[in-house]
C-alpha positions in Angstrom: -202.7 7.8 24.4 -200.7 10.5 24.4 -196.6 10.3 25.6 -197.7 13.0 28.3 -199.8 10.7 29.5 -198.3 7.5 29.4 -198.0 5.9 32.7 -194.5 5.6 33.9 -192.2 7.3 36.3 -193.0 10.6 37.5 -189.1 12.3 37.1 -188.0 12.9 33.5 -184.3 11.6 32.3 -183.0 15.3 32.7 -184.4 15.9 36.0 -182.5 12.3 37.1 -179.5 13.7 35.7 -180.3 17.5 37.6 -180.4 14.9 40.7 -177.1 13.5 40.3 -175.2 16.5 39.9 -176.7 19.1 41.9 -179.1 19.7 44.7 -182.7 20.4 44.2 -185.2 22.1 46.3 -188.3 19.8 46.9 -191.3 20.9 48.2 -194.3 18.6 49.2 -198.0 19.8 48.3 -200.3 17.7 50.9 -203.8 17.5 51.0 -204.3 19.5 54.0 -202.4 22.1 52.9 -205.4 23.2 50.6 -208.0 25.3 51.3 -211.4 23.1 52.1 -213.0 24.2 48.8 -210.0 22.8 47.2 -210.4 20.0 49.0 -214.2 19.9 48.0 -213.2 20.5 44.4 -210.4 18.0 44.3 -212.9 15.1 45.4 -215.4 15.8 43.4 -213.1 16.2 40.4 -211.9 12.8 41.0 -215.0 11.1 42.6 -213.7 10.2 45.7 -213.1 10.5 49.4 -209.7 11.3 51.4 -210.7 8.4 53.4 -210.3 6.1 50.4 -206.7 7.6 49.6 -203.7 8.2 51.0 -203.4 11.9 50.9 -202.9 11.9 54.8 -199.1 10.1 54.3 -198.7 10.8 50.2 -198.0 14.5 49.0 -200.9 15.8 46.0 -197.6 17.2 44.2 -193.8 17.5 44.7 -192.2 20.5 42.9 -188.9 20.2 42.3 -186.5 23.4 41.6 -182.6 23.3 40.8 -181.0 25.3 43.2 -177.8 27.1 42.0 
């Protein structure tokens, strides 16, 4: 397995340290916010349902940006 895909915490040392010293814009990429054939694409990609996850309260994707 490679490091980059090692299970483990999602927020790199450096972006901690961003954190702690100065503020970051976050923005939360939900499931609804796709369009349905992402949504279609996204299931089948991963062989699932959104009724088996937890897309409805968990965002897909949080981007993170260091605002100066």
């Amino acid at each position: 397995m490679k490091q980059r895909d090692a299970p483990g915490d999602c927020l790199s040392m450096d972006i901690l340290d961003i954190r702690l010293t100065s503020d970051l814009a976050r923005f939360e990429i939900m499931y609804n916010d796709l369009t349905v054939n992402a949504q279609i694409r996204l299931c089948e990609t991963f062989n699932t349902h959104p009724d088996e996850e937890n897309w409805d309260v968990h965002p897909l994707a949080i981007v993170l940006r260091q605002m100066d």
